[in-house]
C-alpha positions as a printed NumPy array, in Angstrom:
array([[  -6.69 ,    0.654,  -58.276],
       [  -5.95 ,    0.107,  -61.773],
       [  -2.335,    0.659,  -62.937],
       [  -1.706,    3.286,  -64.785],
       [  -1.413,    2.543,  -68.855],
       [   2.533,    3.397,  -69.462],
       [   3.425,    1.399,  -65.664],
       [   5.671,   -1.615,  -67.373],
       [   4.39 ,   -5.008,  -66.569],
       [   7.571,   -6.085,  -64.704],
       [  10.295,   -3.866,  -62.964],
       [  13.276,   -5.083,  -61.188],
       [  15.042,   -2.423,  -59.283],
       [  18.853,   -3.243,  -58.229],
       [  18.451,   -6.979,  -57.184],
       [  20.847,   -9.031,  -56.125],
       [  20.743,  -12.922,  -56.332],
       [  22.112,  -16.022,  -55.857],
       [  22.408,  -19.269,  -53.947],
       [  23.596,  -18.92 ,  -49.578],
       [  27.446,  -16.67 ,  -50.103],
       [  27.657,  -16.731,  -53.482],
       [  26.471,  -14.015,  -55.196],
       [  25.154,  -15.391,  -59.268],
       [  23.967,  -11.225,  -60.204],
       [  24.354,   -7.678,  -58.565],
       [  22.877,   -4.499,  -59.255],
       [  20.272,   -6.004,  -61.792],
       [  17.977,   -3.179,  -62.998],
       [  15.233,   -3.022,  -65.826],
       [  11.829,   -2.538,  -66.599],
       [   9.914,   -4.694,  -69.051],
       [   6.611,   -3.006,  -71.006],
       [   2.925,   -4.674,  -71.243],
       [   2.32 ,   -6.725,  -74.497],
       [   6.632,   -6.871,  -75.142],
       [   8.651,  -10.046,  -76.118],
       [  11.478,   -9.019,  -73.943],
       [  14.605,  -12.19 ,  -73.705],
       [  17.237,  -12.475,  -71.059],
       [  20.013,  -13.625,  -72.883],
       [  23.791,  -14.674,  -72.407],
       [  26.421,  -17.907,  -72.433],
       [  26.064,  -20.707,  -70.182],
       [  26.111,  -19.94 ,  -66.544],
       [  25.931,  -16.624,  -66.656],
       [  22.799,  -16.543,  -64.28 ],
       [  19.631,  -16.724,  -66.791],
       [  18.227,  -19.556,  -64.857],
       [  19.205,  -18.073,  -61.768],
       [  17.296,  -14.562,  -62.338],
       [  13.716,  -16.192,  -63.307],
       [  14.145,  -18.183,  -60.458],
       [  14.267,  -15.196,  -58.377],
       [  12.001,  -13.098,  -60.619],
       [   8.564,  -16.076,  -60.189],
       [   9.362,  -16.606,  -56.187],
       [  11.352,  -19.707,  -56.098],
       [  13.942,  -17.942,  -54.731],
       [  13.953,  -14.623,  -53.139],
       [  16.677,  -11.354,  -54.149],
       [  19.276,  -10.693,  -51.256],
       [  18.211,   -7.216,  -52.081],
       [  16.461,   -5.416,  -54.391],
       [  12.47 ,   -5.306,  -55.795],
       [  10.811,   -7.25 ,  -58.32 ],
       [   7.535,   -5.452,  -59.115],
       [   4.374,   -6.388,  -61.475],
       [   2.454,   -3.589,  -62.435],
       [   3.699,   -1.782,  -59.627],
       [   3.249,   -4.246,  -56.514],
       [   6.798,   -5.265,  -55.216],
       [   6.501,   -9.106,  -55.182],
       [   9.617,   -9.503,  -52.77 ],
       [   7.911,   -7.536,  -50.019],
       [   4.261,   -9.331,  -50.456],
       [   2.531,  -10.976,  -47.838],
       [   1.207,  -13.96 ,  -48.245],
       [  -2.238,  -12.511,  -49.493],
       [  -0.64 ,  -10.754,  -51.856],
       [   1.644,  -13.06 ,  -53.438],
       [  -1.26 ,  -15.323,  -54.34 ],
       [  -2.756,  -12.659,  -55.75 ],
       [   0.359,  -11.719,  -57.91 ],
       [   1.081,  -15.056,  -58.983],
       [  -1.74 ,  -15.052,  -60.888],
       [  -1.131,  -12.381,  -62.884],
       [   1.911,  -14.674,  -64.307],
       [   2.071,  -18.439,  -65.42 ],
       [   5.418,  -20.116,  -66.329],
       [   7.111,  -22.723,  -69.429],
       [   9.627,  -24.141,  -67.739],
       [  12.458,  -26.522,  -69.115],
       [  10.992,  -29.779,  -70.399],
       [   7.616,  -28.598,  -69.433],
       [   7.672,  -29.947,  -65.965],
       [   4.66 ,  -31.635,  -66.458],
       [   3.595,  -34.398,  -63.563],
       [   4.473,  -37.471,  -65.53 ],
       [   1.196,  -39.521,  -63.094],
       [  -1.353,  -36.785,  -64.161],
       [  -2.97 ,  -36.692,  -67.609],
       [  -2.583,  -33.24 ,  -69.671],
       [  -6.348,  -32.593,  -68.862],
       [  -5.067,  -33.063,  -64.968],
       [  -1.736,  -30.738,  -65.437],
       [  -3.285,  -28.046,  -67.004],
       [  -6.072,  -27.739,  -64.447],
       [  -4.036,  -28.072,  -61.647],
       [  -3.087,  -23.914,  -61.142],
       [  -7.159,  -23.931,  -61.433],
       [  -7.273,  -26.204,  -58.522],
       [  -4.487,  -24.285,  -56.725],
       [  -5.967,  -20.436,  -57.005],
       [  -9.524,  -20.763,  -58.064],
       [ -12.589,  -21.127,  -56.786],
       [ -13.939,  -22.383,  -60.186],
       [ -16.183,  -25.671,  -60.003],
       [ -15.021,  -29.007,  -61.857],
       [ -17.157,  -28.137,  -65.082],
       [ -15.898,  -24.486,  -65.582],
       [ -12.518,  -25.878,  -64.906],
       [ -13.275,  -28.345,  -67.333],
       [ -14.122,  -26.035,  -70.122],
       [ -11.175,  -23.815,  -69.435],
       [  -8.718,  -26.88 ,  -69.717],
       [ -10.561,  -27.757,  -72.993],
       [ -10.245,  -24.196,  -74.643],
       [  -6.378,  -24.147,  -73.54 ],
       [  -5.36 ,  -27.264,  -74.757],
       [  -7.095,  -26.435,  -78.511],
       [  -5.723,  -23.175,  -77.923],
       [  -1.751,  -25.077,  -78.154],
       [  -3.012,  -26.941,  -80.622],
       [  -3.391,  -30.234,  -78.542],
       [  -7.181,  -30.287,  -78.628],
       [  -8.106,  -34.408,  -78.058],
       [  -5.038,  -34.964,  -76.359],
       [  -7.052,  -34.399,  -72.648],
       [  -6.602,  -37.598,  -71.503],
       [  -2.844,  -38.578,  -72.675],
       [  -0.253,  -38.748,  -70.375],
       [   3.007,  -36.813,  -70.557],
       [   5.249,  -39.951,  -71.801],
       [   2.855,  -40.837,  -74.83 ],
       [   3.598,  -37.24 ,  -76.521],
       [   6.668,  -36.149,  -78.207],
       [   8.761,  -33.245,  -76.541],
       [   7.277,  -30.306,  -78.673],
       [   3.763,  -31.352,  -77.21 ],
       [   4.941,  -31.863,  -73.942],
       [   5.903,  -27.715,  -74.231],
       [   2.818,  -27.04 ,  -75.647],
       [   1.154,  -28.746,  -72.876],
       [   3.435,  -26.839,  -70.187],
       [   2.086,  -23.913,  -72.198],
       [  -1.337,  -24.84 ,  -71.744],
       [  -1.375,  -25.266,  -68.361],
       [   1.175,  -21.584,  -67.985],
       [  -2.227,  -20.424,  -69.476],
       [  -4.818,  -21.429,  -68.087],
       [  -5.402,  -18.847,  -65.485],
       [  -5.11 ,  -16.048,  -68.89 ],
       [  -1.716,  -14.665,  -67.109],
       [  -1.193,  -10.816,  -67.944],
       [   2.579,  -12.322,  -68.64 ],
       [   4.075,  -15.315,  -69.126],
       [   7.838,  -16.912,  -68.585],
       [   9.879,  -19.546,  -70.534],
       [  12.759,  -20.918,  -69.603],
       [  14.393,  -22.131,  -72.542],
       [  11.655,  -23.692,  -74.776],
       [  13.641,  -24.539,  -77.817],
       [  15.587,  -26.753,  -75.208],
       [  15.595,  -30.706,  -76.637],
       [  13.509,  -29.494,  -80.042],
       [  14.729,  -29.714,  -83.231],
       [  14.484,  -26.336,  -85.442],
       [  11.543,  -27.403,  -87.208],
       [   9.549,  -27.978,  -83.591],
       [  11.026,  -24.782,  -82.16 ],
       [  10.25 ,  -22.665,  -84.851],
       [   6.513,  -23.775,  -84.604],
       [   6.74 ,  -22.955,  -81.023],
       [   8.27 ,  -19.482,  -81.543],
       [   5.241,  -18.863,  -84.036],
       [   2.46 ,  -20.045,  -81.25 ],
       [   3.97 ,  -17.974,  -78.634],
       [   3.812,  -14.74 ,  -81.199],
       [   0.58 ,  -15.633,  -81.646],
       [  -0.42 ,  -15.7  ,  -77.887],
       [   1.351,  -12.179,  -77.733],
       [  -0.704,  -10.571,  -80.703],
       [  -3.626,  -11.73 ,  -79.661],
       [  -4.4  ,  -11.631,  -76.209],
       [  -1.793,   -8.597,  -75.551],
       [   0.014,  -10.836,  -73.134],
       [   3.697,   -9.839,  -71.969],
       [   6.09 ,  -12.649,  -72.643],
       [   9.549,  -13.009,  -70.803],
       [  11.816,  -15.787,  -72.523],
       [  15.198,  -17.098,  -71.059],
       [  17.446,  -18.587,  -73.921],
       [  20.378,  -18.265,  -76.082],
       [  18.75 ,  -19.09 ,  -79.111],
       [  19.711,  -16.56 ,  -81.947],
       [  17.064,  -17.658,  -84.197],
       [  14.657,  -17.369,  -81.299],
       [  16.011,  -13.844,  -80.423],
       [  16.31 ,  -12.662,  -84.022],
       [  12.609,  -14.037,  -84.594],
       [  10.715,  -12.644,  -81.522],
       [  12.704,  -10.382,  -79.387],
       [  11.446,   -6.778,  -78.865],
       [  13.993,   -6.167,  -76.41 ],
       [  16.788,   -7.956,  -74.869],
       [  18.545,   -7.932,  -71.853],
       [  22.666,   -9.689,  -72.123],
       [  24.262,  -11.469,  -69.239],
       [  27.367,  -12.193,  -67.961],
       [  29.14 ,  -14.291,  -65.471],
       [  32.124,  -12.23 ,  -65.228],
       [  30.456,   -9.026,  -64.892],
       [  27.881,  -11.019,  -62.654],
       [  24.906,   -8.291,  -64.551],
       [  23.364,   -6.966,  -67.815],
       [  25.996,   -5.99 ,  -69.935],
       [  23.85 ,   -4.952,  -72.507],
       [  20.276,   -3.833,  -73.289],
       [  18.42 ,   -2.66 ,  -76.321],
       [  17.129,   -4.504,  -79.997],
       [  19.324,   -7.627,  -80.887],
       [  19.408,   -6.475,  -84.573],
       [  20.841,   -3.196,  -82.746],
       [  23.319,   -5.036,  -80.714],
       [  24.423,   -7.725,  -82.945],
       [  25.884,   -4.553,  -85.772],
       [  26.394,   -1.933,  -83.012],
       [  27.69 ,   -2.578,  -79.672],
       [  30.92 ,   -1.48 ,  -78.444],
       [  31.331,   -4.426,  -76.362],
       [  32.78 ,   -7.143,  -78.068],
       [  31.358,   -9.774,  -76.041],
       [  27.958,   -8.3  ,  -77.143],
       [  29.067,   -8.817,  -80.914],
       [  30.512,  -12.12 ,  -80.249],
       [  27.505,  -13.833,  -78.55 ],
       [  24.872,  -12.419,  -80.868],
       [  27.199,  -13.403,  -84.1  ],
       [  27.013,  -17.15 ,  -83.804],
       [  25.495,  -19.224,  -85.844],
       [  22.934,  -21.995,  -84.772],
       [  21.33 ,  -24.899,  -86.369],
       [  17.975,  -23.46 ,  -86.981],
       [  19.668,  -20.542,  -88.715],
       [  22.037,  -22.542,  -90.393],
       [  18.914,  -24.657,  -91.922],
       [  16.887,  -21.556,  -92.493],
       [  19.994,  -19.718,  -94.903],
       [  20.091,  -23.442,  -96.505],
       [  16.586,  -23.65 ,  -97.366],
       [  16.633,  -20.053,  -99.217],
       [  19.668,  -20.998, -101.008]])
């Protein structure tokens, strides 16, 4: 069965999480739509990290549901989880590329994991993704003989190749200079106009979340939950929480540089 139109791509339902006792988030609830650049934002160690982790499978919630288009991923059998992980593909920090494979090995390697696919389709897939980041000819480098931008777009790539309904990054502007990240903001607006895909990005970037975000959901460690939840531009001028205000009314270098070019 087909889920229905207006069902949001991802909906997390009152889930705990955290690491043996200790409790990192409680009572988490929200609902993100299809085609949405949605951002879980807040200060360090206030559980960002902590929530993908639990929200792609690495971990599971103490309680709680974490569903995609309606199928609880928590509860899943085995079966069913391979099945749901490939609606989803995931940027993490760095790229956690395998530093023995080539990028043409990397980004076939989900293909290799939850296809069927023979080597030449797999082949032409990898081919199409990496041109699609922009890295077309780079097949056969390895991950140390690229700069740290391409080693994202590469992670991209590969969080790509089986054409995800969504897609998660963990902070991508992590290590890039504002120049680098801002051309990686662009490409990942581009991957959501085009192919409709739902992106999910973890960061406390304000030029990142003032560029892209549709929605955002605020952390914090103290409150060990969302303490907000709406547009940034909404948040950053309106909230009645101060820590809201406070977080959303910094300053960083990309904007900095940005305001200093215009001038």
């Amino acid at each position: 069965m087909n889920p229905a139109p207006d069902q949001p791509a991802i909906e997390l339902t009152d889930v705990t999480c955290g690491y043996g006792e200790r409790v990192v988030l409680e009572h988490v609830s929200f609902a993100v739509k299809r085609a949405e650049i949605f951002f879980i934002i807040g200060g360090s160690g206030c559980g960002k990290s902590t929530l993908l982790r639990h929200m792609i499978g690495l971990h599971t919630p103490t309680r709680g549901s974490v569903r995609y288009f309606g199928r609880d991923f928590v509860t899943a059998t085995a079966g069913e989880r391979k099945d749901l992980l490939r609606t989803f593909g995931v940027l993490y920090q760095g790229g956690a590329l395998w530093s023995s494979m080539t990028l043409r090995e990397n980004v076939a390697l989900p293909l290799e994991l939850l296809t069927d696919l023979d080597g030449r389709e797999r082949e032409e897939i990898v081919a199409l993704k990496l041109a699609q980041v922009g890295l077309a000819g780079y097949e056969d480098y390895f991950p140390a003989e690229i700069s740290g931008g391409m080693k994202k777009r590469a992670g991209l790539a590969r969080a790509l190749a089986l054409d995800p309904a969504i897609v998660f990054f963990d902070e991508p502007s992590a290590g890039l200079d504002p120049i680098t990240s801002l051309k990686l903001d662009e490409l990942v607006r581009e991957i959501r106009d085009t192919l409709g895909t739902t992106i999910v990005i973890v960061s406390h970037e304000l030029a990142s979340i003032f560029d892209l975000a549709d929605r955002v959901v605020m952390l914090d460690k103290e409150a060990k939950g969302i303490i907000a939840e709406g547009d940034p531009n909404a948040l950053r001028e309106g909230s009645a929480d101060p820590r809201v205000r406070e977080f959303l009314n910094r300053r960083s270098a990309r904007l900095r540089q940005q305001q200093g070019a215009s001038t």
